[in-house]
PDB file of N, H, CA, C and O in Angstrom:
ATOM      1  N   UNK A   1      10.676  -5.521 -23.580  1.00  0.00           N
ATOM      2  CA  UNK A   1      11.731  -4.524 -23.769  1.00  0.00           C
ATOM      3  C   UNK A   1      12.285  -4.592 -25.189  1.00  0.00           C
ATOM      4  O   UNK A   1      12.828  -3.568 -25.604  1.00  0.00           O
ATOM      5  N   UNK A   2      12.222  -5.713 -26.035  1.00  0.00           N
ATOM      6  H   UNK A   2      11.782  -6.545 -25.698  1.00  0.00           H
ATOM      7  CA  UNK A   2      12.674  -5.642 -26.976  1.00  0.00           C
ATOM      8  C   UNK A   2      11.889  -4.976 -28.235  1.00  0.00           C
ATOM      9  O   UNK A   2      12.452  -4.443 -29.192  1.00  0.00           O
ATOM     10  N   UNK A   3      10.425  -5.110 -28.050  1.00  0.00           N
ATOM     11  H   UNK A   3       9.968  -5.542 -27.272  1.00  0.00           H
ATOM     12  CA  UNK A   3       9.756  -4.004 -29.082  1.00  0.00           C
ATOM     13  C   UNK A   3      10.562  -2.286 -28.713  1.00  0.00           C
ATOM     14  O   UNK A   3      10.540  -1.453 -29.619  1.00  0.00           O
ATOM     15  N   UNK A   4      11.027  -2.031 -27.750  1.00  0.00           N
ATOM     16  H   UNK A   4      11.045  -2.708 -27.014  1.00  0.00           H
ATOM     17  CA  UNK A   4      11.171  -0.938 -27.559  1.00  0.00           C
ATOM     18  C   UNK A   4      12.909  -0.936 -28.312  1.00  0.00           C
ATOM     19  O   UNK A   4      13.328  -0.004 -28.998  1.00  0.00           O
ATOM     20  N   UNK A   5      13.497  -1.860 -28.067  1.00  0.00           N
ATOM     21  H   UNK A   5      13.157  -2.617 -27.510  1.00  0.00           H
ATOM     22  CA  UNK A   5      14.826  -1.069 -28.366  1.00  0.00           C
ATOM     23  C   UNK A   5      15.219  -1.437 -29.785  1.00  0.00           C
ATOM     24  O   UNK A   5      16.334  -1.249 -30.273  1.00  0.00           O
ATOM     25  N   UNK A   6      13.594  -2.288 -30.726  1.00  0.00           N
ATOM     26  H   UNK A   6      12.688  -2.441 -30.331  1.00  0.00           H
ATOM     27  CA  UNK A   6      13.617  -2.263 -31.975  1.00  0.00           C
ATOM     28  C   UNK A   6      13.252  -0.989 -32.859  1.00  0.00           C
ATOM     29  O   UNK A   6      13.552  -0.773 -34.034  1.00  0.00           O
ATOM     30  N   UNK A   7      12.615  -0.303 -32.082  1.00  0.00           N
ATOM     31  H   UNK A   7      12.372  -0.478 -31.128  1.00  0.00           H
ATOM     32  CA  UNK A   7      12.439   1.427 -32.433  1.00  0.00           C
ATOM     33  C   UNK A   7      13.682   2.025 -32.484  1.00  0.00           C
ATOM     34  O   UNK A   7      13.631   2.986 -33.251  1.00  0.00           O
ATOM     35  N   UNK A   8      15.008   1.840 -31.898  1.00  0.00           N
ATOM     36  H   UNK A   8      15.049   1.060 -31.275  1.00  0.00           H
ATOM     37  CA  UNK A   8      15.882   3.082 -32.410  1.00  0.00           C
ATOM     38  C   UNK A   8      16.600   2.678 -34.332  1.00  0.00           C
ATOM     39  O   UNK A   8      17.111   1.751 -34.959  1.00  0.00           O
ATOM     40  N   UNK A   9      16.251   3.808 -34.482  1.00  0.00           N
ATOM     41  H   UNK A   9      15.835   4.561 -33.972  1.00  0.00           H
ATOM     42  CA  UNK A   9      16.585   4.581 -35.940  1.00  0.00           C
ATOM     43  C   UNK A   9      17.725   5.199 -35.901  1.00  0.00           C
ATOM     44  O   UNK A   9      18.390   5.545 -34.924  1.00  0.00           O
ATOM     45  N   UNK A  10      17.955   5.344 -37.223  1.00  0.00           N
ATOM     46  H   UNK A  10      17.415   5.063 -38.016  1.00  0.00           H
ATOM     47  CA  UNK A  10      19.243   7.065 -37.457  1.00  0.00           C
ATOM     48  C   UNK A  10      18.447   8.154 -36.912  1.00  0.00           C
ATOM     49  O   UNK A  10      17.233   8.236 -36.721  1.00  0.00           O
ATOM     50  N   UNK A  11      19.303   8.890 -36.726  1.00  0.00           N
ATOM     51  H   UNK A  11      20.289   8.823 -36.882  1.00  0.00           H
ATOM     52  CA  UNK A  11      18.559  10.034 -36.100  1.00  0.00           C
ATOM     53  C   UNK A  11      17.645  10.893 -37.263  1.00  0.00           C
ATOM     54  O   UNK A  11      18.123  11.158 -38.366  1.00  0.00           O
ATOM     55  N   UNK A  12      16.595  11.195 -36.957  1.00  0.00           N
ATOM     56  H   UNK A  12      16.207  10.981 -36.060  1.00  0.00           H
ATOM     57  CA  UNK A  12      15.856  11.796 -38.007  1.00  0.00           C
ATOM     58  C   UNK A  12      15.710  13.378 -37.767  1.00  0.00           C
ATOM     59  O   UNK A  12      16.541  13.694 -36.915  1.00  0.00           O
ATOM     60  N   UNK A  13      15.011  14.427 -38.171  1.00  0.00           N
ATOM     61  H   UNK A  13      14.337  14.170 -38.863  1.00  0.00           H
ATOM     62  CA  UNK A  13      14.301  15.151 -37.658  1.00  0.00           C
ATOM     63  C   UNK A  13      13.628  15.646 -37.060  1.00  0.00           C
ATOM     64  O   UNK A  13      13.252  16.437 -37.926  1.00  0.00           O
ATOM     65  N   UNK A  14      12.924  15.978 -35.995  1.00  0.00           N
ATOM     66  H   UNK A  14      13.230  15.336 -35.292  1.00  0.00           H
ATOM     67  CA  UNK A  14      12.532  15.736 -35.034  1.00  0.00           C
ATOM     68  C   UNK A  14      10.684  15.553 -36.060  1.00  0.00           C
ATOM     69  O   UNK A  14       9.695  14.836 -35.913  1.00  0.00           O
ATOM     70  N   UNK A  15      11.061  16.580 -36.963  1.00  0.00           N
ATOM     71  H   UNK A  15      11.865  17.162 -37.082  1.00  0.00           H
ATOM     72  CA  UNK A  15       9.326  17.034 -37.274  1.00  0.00           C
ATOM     73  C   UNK A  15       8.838  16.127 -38.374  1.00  0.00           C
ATOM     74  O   UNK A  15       7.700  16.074 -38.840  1.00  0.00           O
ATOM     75  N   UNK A  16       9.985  15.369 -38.731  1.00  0.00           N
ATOM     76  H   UNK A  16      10.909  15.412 -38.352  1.00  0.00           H
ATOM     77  CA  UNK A  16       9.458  13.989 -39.111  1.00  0.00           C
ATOM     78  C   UNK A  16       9.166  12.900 -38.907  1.00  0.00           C
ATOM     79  O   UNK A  16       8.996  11.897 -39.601  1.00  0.00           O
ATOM     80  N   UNK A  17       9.085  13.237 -37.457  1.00  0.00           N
ATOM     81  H   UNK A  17       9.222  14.052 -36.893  1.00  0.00           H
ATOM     82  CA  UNK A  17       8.474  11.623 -36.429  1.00  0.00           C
ATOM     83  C   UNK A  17       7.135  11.708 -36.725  1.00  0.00           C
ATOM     84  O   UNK A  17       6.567  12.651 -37.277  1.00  0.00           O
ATOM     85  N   UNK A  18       6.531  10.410 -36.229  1.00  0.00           N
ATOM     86  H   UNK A  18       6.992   9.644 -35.781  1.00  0.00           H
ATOM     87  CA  UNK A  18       5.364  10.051 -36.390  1.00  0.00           C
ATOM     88  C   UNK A  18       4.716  10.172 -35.324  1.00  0.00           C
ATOM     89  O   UNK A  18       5.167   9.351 -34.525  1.00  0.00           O
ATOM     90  N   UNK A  19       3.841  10.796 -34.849  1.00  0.00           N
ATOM     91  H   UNK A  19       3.474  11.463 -35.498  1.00  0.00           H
ATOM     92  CA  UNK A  19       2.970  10.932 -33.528  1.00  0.00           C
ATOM     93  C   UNK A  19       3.318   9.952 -32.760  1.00  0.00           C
ATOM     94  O   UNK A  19       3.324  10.282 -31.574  1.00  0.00           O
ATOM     95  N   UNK A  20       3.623   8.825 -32.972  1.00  0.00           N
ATOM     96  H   UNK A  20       3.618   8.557 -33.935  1.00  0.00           H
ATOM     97  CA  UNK A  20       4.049   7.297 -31.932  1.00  0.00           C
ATOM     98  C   UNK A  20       5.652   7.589 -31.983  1.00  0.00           C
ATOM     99  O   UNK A  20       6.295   7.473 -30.940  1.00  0.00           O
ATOM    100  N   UNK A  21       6.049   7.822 -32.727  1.00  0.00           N
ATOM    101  H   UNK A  21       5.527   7.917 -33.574  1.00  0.00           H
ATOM    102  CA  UNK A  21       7.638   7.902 -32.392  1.00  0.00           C
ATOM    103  C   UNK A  21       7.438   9.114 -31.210  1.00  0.00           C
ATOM    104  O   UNK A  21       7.786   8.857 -30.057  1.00  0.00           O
ATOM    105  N   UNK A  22       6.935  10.278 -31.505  1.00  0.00           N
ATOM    106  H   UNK A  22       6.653  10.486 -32.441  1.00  0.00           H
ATOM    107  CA  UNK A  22       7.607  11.458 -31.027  1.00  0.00           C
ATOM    108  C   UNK A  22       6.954  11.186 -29.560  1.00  0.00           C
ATOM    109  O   UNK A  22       7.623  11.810 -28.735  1.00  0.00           O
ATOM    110  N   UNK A  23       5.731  10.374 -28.849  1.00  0.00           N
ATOM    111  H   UNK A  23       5.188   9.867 -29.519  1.00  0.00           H
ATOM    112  CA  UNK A  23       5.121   9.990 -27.733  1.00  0.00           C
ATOM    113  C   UNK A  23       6.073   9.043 -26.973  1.00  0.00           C
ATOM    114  O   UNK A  23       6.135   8.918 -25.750  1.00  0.00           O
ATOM    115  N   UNK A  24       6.973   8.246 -28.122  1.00  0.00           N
ATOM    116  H   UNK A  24       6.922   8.348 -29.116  1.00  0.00           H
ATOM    117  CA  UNK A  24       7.547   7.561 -27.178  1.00  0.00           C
ATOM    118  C   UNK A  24       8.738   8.210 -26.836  1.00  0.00           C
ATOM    119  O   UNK A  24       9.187   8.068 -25.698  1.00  0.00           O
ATOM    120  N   UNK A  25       9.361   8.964 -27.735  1.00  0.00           N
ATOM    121  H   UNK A  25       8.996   9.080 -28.659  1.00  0.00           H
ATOM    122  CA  UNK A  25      10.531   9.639 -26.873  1.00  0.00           C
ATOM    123  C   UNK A  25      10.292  10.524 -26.322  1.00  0.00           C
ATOM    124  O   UNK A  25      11.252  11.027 -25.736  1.00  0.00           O
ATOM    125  N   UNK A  26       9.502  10.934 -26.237  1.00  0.00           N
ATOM    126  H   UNK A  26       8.723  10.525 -26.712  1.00  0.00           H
ATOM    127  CA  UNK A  26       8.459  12.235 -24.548  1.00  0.00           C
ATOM    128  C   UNK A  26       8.823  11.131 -23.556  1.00  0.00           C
ATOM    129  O   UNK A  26       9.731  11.336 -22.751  1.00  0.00           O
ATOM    130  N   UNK A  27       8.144   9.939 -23.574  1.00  0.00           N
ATOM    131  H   UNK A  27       7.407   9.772 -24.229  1.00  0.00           H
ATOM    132  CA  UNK A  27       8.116   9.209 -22.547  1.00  0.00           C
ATOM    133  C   UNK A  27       9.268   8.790 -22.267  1.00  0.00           C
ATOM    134  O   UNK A  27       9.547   8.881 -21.072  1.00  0.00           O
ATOM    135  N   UNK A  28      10.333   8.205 -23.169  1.00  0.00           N
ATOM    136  H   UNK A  28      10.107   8.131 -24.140  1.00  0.00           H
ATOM    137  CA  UNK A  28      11.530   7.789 -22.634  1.00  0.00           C
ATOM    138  C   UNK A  28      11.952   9.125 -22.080  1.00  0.00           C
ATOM    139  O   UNK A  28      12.711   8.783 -21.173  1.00  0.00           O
ATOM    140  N   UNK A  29      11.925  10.101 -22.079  1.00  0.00           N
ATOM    141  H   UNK A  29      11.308  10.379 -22.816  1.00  0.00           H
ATOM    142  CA  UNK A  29      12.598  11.329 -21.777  1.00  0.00           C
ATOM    143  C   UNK A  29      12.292  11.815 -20.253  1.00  0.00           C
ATOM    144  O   UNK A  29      12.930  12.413 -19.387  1.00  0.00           O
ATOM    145  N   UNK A  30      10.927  11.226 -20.373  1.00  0.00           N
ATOM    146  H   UNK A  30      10.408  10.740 -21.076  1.00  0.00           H
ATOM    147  CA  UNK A  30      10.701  11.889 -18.806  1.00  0.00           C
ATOM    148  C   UNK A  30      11.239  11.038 -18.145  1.00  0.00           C
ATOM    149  O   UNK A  30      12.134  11.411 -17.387  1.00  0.00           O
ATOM    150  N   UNK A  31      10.817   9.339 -18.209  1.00  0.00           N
ATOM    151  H   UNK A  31      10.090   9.036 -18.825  1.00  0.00           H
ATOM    152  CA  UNK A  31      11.269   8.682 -17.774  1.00  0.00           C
ATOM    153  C   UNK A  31      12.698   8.496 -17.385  1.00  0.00           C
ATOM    154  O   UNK A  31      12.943   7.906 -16.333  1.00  0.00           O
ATOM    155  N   UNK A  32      13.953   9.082 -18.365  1.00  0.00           N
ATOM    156  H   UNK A  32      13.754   9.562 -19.220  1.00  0.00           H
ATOM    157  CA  UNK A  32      15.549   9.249 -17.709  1.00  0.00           C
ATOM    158  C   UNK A  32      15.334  10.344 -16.621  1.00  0.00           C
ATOM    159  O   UNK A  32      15.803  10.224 -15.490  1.00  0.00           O
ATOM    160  N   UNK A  33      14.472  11.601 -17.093  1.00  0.00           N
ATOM    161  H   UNK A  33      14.091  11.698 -18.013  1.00  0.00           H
ATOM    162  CA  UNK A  33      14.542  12.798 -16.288  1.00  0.00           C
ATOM    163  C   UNK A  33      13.969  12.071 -14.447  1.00  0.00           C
ATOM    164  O   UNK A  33      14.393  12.365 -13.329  1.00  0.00           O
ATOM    165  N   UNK A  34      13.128  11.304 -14.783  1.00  0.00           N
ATOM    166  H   UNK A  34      12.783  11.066 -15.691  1.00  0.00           H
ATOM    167  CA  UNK A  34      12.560  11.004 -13.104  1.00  0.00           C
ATOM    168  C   UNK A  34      13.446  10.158 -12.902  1.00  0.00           C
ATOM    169  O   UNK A  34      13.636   9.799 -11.740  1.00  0.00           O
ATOM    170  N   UNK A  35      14.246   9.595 -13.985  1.00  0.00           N
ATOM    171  H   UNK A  35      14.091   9.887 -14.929  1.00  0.00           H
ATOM    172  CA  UNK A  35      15.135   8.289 -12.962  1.00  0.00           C
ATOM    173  C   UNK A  35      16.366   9.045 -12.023  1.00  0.00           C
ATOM    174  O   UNK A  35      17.046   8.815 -11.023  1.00  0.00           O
ATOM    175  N   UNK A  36      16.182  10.002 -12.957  1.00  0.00           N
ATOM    176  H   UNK A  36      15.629  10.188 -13.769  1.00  0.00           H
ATOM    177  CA  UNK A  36      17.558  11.252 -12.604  1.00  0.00           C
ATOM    178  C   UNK A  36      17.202  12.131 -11.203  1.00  0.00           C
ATOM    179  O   UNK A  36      17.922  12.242 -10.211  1.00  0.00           O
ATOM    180  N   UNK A  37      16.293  12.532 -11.359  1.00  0.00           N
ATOM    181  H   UNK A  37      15.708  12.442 -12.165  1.00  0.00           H
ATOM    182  CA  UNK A  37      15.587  13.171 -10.421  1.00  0.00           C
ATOM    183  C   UNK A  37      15.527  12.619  -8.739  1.00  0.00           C
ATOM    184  O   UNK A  37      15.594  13.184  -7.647  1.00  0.00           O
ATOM    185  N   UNK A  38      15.319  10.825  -9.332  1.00  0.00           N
ATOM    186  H   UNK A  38      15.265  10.366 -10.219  1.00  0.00           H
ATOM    187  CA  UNK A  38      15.030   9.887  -7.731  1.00  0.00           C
ATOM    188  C   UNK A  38      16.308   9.267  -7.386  1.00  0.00           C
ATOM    189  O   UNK A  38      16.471   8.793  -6.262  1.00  0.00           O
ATOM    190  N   UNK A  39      17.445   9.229  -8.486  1.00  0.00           N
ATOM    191  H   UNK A  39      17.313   9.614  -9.399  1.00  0.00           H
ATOM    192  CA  UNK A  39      18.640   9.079  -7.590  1.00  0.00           C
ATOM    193  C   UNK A  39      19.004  10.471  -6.824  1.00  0.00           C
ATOM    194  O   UNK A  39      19.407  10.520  -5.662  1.00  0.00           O
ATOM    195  N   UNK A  40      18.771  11.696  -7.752  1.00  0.00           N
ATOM    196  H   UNK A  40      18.443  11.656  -8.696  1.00  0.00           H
ATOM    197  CA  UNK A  40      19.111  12.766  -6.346  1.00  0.00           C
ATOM    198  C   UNK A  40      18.842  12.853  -5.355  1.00  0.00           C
ATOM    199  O   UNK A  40      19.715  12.985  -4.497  1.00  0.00           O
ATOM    200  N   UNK A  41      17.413  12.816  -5.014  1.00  0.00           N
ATOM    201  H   UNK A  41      16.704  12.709  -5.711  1.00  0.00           H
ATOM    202  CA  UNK A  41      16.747  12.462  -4.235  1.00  0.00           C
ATOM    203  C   UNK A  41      17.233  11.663  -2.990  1.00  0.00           C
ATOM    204  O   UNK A  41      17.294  11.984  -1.803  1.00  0.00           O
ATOM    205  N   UNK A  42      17.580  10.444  -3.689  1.00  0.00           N
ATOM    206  H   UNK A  42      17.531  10.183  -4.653  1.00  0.00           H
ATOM    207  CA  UNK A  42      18.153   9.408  -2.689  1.00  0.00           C
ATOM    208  C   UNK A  42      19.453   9.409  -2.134  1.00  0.00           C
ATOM    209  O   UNK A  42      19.857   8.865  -1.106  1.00  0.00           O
ATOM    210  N   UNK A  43      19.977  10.019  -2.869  1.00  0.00           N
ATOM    211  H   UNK A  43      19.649  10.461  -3.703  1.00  0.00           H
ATOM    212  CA  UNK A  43      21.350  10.463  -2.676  1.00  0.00           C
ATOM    213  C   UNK A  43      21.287  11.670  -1.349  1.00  0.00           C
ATOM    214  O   UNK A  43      22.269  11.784  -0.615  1.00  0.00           O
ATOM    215  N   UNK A  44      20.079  12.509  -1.144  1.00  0.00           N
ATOM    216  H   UNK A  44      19.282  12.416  -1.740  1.00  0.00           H
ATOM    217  CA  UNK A  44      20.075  13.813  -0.693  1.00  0.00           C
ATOM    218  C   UNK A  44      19.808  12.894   0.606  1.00  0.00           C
ATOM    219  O   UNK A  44      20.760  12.807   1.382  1.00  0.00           O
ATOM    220  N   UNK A  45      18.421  12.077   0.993  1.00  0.00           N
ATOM    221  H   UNK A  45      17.647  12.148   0.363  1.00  0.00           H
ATOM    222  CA  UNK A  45      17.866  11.285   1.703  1.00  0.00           C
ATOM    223  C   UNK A  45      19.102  10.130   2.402  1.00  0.00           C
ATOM    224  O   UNK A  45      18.889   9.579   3.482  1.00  0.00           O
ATOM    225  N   UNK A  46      19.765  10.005   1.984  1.00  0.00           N
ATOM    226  H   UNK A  46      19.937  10.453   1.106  1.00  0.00           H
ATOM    227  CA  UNK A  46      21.101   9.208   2.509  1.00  0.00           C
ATOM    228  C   UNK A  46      21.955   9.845   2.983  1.00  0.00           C
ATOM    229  O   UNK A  46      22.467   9.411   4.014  1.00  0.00           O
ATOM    230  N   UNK A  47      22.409  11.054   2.439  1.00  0.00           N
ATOM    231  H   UNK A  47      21.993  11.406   1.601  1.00  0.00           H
ATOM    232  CA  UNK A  47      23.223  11.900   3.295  1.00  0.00           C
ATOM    233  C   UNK A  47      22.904  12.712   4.462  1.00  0.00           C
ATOM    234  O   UNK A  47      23.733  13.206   5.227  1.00  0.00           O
ATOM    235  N   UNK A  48      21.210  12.844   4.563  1.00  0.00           N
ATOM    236  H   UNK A  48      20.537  12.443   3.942  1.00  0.00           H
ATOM    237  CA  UNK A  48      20.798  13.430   5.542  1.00  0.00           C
ATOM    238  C   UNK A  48      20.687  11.802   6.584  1.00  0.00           C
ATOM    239  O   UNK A  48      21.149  12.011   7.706  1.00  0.00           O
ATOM    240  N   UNK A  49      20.436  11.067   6.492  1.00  0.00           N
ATOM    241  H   UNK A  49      20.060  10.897   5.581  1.00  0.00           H
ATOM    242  CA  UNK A  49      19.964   9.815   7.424  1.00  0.00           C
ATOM    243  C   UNK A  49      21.065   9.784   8.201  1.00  0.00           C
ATOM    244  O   UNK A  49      20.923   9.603   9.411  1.00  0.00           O
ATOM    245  N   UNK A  50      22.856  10.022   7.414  1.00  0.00           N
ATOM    246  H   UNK A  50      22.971  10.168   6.432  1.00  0.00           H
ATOM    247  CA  UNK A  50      23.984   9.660   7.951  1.00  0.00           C
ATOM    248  C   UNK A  50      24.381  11.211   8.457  1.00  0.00           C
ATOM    249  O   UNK A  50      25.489  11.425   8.948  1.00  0.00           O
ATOM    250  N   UNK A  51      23.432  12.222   8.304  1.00  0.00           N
ATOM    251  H   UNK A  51      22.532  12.049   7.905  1.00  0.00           H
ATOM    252  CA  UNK A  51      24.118  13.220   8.986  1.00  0.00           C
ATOM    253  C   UNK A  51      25.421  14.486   8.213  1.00  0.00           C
ATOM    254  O   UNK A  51      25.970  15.506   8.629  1.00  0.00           O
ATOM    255  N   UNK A  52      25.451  13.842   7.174  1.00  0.00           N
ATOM    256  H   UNK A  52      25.005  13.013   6.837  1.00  0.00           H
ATOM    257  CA  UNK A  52      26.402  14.440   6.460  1.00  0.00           C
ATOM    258  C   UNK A  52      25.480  15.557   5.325  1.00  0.00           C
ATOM    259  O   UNK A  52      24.455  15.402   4.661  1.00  0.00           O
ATOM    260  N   UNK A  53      26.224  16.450   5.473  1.00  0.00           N
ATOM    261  H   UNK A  53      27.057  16.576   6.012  1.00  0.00           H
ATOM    262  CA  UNK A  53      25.773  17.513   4.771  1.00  0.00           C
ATOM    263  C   UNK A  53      26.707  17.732   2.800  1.00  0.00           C
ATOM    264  O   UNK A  53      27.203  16.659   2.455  1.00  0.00           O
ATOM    265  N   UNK A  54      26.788  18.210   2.358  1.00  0.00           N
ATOM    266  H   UNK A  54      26.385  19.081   2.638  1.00  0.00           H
ATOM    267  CA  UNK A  54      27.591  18.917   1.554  1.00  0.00           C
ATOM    268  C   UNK A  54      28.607  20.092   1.854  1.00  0.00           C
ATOM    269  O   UNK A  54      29.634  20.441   1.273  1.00  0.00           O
ATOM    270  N   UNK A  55      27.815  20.675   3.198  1.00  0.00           N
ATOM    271  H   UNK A  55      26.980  20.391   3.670  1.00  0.00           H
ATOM    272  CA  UNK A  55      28.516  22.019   3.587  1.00  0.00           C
ATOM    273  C   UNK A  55      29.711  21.285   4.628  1.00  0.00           C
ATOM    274  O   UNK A  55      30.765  21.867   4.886  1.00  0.00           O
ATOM    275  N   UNK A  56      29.384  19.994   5.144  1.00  0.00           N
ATOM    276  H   UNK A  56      28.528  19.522   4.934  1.00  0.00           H
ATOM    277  CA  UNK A  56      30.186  19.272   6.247  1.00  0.00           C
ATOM    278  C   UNK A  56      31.291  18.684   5.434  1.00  0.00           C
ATOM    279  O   UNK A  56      32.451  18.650   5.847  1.00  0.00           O
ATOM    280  N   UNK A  57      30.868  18.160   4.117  1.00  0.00           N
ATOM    281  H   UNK A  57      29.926  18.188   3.782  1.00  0.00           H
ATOM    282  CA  UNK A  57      32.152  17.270   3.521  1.00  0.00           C
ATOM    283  C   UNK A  57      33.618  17.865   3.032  1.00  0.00           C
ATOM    284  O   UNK A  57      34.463  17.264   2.368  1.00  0.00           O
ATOM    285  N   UNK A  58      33.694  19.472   3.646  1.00  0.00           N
ATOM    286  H   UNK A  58      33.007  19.960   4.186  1.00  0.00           H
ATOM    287  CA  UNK A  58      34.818  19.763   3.071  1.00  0.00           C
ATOM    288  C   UNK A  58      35.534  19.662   4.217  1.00  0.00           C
ATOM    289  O   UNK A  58      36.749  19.861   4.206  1.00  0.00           O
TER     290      UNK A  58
END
């Protein structure tokens, strides 16, 4: 983990990354987006197990 969080920089340009910079922040990117994605998920999957809706919690 630490090669990785020796990569953050000032913020640059985007169109001046280097093919390896700009691959790895694709990847970190999807990677928040699916982490984001599987807590909803689980969140949705837990409220249905217990029966509770969104339309029920008011």
């Amino acid at each position: 983990m630490d090669s990785e969080e020796e990569q953050e920089q000032p913020e640059e340009p985007t169109r001046e990354l280097t093919p390896e910079q700009r691959a790895h922040r694709q990847r970190v990117f999807r990677l928040l987006l699916k982490g984001q994605t599987l807590r909803k998920e689980d969140e949705r999957k837990r409220k249905e197990s217990t029966g509770e809706d969104e339309e029920q919690s008011e």
